[in-house]
N, C-alpha and C positions, 0 to 999 in steps of 0.2 A: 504493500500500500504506500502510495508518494506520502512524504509529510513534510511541507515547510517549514516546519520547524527544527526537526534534525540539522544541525550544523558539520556539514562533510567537508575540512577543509579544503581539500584540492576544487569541488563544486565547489563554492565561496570564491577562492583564487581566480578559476578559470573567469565568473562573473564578475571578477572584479579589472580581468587583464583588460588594456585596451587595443584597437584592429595592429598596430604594431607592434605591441607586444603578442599576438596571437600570430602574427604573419613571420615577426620573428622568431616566435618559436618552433613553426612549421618548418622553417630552414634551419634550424640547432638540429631539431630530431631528424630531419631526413638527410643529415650532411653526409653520412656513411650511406656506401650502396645495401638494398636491404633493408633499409630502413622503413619504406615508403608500406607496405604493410603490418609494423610492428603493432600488437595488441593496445601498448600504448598510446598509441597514437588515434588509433581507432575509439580507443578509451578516451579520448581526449574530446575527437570528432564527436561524440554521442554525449558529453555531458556539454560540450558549449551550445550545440543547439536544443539544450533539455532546459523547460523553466521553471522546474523543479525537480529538487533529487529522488529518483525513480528506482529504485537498487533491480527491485524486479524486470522494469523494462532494457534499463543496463544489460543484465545476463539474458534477455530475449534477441539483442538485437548486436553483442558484443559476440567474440570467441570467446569467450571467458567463461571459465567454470569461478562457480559460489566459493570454494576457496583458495581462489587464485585472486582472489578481488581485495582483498585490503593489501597486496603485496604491489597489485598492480595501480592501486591507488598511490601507495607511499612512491613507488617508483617513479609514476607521471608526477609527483607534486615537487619531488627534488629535480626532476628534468626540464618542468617550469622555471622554477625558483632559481635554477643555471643560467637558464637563458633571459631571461630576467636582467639577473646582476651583469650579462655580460653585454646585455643593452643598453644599462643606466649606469654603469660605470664609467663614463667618460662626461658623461652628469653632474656628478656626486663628489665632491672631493672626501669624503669622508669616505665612501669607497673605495674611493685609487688609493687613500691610504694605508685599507687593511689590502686592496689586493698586491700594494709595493709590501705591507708586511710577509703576508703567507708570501712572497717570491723571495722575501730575506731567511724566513723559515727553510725553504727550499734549499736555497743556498748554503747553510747553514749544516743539513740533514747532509749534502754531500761534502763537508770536510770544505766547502769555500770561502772562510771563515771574515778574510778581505772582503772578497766580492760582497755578501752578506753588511758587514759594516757598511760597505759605501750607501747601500739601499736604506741602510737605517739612518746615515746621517744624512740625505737627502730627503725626509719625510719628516726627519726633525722638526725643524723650524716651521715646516707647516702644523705638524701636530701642536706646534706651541702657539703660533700664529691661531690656529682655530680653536685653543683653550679644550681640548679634546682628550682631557685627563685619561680616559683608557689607554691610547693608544699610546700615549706620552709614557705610561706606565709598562707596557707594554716594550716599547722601545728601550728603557732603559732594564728589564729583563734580560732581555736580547744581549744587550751589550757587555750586560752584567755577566752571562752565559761565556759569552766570546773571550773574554776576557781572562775565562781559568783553562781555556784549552787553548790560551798565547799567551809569548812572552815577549810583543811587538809595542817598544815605550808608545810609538808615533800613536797606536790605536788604541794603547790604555788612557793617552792625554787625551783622545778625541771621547773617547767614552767619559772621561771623565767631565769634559764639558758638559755631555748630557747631562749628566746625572745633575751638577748642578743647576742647568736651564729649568729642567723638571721638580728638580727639589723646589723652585721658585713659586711652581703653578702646584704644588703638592702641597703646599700652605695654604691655598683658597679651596683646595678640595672640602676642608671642616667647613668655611664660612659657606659656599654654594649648596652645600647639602645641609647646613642648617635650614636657610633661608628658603631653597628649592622643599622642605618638606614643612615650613611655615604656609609657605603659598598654598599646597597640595590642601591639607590640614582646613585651610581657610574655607577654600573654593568644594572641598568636602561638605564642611559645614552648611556650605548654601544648600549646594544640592539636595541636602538634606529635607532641612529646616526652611528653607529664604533667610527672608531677610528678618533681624532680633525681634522679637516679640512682644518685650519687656525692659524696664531698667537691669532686670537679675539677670536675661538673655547678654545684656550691652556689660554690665559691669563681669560677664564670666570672660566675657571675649578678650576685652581688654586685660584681662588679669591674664589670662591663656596667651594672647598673642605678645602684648606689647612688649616683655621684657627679652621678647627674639627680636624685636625689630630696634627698639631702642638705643639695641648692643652694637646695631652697625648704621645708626643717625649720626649724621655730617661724615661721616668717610667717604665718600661717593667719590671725589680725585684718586682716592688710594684703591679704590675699586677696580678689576677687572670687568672683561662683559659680561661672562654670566652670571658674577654676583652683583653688577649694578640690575642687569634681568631680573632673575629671581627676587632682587630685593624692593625691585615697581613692580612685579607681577604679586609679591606679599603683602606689599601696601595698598594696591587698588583693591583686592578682594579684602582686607580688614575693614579698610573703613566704608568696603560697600555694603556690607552683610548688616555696618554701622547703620546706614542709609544717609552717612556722610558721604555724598556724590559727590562735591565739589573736592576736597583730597580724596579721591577716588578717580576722579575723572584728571584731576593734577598727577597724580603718578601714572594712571594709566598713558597720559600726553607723554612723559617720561621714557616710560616702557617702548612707545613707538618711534619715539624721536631717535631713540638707542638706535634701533635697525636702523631706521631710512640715513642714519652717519654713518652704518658700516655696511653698504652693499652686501659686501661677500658675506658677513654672517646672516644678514637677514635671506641671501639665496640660501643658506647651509639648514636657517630656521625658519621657513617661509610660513610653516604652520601658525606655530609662538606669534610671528608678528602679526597673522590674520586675528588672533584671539586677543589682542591687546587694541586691534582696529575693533573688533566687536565691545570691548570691552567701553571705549570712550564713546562711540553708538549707544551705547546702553543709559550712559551717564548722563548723553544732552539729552537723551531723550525721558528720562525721568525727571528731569531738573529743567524740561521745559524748553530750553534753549532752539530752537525752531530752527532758526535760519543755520544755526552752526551743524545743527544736527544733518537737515538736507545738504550743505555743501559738502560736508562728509562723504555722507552716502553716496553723494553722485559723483565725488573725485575714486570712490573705492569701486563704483561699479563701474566707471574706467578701468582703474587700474586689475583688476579682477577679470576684466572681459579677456586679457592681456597670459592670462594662466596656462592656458593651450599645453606650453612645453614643461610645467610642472606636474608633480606627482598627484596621482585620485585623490590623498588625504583632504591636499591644499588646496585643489580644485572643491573637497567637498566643504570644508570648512567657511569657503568663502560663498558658495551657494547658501549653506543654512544663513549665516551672517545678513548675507543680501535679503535672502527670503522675508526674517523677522524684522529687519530693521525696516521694507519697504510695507508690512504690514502695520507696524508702530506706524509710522510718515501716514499712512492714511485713517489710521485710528485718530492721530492727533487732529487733525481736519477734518474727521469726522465724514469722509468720501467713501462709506461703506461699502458702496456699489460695486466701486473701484474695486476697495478690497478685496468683496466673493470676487472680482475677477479672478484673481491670484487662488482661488481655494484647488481649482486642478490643478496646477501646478503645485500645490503646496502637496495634494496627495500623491503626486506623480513623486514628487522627491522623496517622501518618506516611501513608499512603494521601492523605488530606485534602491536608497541607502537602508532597507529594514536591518536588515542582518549587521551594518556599524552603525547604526544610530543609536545613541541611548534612551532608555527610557524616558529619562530627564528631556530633551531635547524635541522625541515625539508628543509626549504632554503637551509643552510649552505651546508648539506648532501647532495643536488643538485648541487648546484653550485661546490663543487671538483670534482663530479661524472661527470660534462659537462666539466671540465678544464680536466679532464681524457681524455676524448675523444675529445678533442680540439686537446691536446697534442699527440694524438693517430693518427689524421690525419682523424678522422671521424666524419665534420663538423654538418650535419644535426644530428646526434645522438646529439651532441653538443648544437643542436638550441632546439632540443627537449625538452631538461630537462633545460633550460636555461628559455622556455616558462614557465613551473610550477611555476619559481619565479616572469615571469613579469607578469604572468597573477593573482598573489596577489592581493585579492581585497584592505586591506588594506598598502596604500603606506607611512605609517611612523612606518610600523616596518624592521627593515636593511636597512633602507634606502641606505645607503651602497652597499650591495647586490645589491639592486634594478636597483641601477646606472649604475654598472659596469657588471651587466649581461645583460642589454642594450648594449653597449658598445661591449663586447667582441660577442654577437650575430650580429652586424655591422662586425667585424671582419670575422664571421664564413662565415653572409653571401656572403661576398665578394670572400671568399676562395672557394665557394661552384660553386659561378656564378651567384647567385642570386641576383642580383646588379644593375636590371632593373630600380626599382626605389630606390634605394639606397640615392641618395638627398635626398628624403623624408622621408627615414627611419632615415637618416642624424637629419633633423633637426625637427622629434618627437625626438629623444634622447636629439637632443638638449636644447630642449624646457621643458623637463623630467628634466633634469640637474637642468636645473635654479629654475624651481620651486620647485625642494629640496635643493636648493641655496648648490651644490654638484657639483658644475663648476673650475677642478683644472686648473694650468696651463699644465699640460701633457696631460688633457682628450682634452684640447682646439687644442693640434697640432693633437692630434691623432684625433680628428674628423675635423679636416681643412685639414688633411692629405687626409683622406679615404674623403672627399669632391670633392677633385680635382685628385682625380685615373681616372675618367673616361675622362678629359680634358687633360691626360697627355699620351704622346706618347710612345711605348715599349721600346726605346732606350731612355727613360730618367727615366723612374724608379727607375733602381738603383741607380742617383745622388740624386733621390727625396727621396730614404729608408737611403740613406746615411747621406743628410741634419737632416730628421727628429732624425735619431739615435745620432746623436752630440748634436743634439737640446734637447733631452731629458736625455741622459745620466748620464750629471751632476746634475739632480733631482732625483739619486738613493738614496741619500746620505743627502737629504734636508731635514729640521727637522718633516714638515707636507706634503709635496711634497711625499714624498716616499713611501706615501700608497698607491696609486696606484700600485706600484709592491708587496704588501701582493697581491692582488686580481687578477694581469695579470703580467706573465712572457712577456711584452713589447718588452724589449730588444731581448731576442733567439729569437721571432717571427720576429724581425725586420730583424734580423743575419740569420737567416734558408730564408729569402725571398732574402735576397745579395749572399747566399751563393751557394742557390738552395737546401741548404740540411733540409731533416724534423726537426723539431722542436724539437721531442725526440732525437735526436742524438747530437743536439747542447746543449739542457738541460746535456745528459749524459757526454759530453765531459768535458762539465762547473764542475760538480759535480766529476769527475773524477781527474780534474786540481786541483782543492781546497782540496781534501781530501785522494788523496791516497799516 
């Protein structure tokens, strides 16, 4: 029976290779005569045009006997992975420098102990140049090696330069992997959580993070690149999880400016730098900043358009980035319309990337896609894709998410009429809440609100939408209070049910006030 959800890596692989890497790996495997009906190959032919992994249609349509097949899968997956490295090798300097390694290696295994050094000191200076502590360490291994089966002064002084070049970069090895596992730690925590929930959320953060980050404030001249990285990639995610944007979106600017002053690192880190571009994306656009936020976007999906000759990761990374931030840009304006545009596409992408996308990432990509059509005026569309988030098996990733697409699906369905048993849908949310202990003071009027809709008479509503809007307003502006509106425009729903008028016309009006 097919199951997509089995993850078979060599299937995975093959969907993930693109037409030049398939065309060059056709000519790796058939370069020996013979070749041209190898099992493998034919194995190859039959899962790139499979659109899902089939095991039974495989042995139908393969020579292959049932257990001949995991041998002959291992076999095709490093025959790929060959041809692969031997296309993107001239790409990659981080490549050329393990394949100048394994040729020192080589060197090395037949007694050519010279030859071998010259490769190592040749790859040196780049290893040190690219701040590439494996290889660095690596190298001075080698040398360390050569050195007790010689007794050559000229190569023990050249060795011994290594070792001190390296011992140099072998003292930021502690501050990078402090800092690199402050960042992780942080951007953990979101994932998790969001953003603080509380003074006791803010005050754990700070007590947990700051006395890693403190320890390397104003060194920044004494800094390398990837401990000045690491240490704007630890700061923008601290004080964002803060829902301090402004030092958030100040280091993330940091983070980026790092790359675009050294070309060569940012080709070697193309990824890193895409996620420090989404990162400051993220910052104008919760803090409002309209025009900074579009010129952004529209200078990156330039430069993005531009990715052709990079790798699937960086290509993908820069799609999701373009996808959400071009959804935020018309949430902001309130151009709903616009936005369903983008919703096939947005499933064409998830569709596309299932199998490396995260969880975290397909939620996100739902829940704007149901605030779209919240804001659109087409509730059940709303409820629909609002369902893919609740019905997450696992409830402690976004928790976040989780809460508030509860929440605004109470809202939908109320809008909808489906309100029958509403108390009860009432108080599972409720119940949802506390035990991701995710109970703010705004969630508590807004569902005490929609509590007593059905007890309350049509000529008192609008005193009741009117109470609740004063009640909440001054929570726009509160230091942990005011996440709730990153996740639900509150307020215009409040304002469009006083006003009579839709939700998009009072978002556009708002957006129109502020910025033109």
């Amino acid at each position: 029976m097919a199951s997509t959800e089995k993850q078979e890596p060599v299937f995975d692989l093959i969907r993930n290779m693109t037409k030049a890497e398939k065309r060059n790996f056709k000519l790796y495997a058939t370069r020996l005569a013979g070749n041209h009906e190898a099992k493998f190959l034919l194995l190859f032919d039959q899962l790139e045009a499979s659109d899902e992994y089939d095991e039974a249609r495989i042995l139908a349509r393969c020579p292959i006997k049932k257990e001949q097949l995991p041998n002959m899968k291992a076999h095709l997956y490093r025959q790929i992975l060959t041809s692969i490295r031997l296309l993107n090798v001239q790409h990659s300097e981080t490549m050329q420098l393990r394949e100048q390694l394994d040729f020192a290696q080589i060197l090395y295994d037949k007694g050519l102990y010279r030859q071998s050094s010259k490769i190592l000191e040749k790859i040196k200076d780049n290893a040190v140049q690219l701040e590439d502590y494996g290889i660095s360490l690596e190298i001075v291994g080698f040398l360390q090696k050569i050195d007790t089966v010689t007794v050559d002064r000229e190569m023990t002084a050249t060795s011994d330069q290594a070792y001190q070049a390296v011992s140099e970069i072998c003292r930021s090895i502690e501050a990078v992997s402090e800092l690199s596992n402050t960042a992780v730690r942080a951007y953990s925590l979101y994932q998790k959580l969001g953003y603080a929930r509380s003074q006791k959320d803010i005050d754990l953060i700070v007590q947990y993070f700051a006395p890693h980050l403190e320890a390397y404030a104003g060194r920044e001249e004494r800094m390398n690149f990837h401990e000045k990285f690491n240490y704007y990639r630890a700061c923008a995610w601290y004080y964002y999880i803060q829902h301090n944007f402004v030092m958030s979106y100040r280091y993330s600017r940091r983070w980026v400016e790092l790359f675009r002053s050294d070309e060569r690192m940012k080709k070697v880190m193309y990824d890193d730098y895409i996620r420090g571009c989404a990162q400051i994306l993220e910052g104008l656009y919760l803090m409002r900043k309209y025009r900074q936020f579009s010129a952004w976007l529209a200078d990156l999906g330039e430069e993005f358009a531009e990715l052709g000759a990079l790798n699937n990761n960086a290509a993908y990374l820069a799609q999701r980035t373009l996808l959400i931030n071009r959804l935020n840009k018309f949430f902001t304006e309130g151009d709903f319309a616009r936005g369903l545009e983008m919703t096939k596409e947005v499933e064409e992408f998830i569709s596309r990337h299932s199998r490396i996308m995260s969880v975290h990432y397909r939620m996100l990509l739902y829940y704007k896609v149901a605030c779209m059509y919240f804001g659109d005026g087409q509730y059940r569309k709303c409820m629909d894709y609002l369902s893919r988030i609740t019905t997450t098996k696992d409830p402690q990733i976004r928790r976040d998410l989780q809460c508030y697409s509860r929440i605004l699906n109470l809202i939908a369905s109320y809008e909808t009429g489906i309100d029958y048993n509403l108390d009860y849908q009432i108080r599972s949310v409720y119940t949802f809440l506390v035990k991701m202990n995710d109970l703010n003071t705004v969630q508590k009027e807004m569902l005490a609100f929609l509590k007593k809709l059905n007890s309350i008479y049509a000529d008192e509503i609008k005193d009741e939408l009117n109470a609740l809007y004063d009640r909440i307003k001054p929570y726009e502006k509160h230091p942990y209070e005011r996440r709730t509106f990153y996740y639900l425009d509150i307020l215009s729903w409040l304002e469009s049910k006083r006003t009579g008028k839709p939700v998009a016309e009072i978002i556009r009006r708002k957006f129109k006030e502020e910025f033109s």
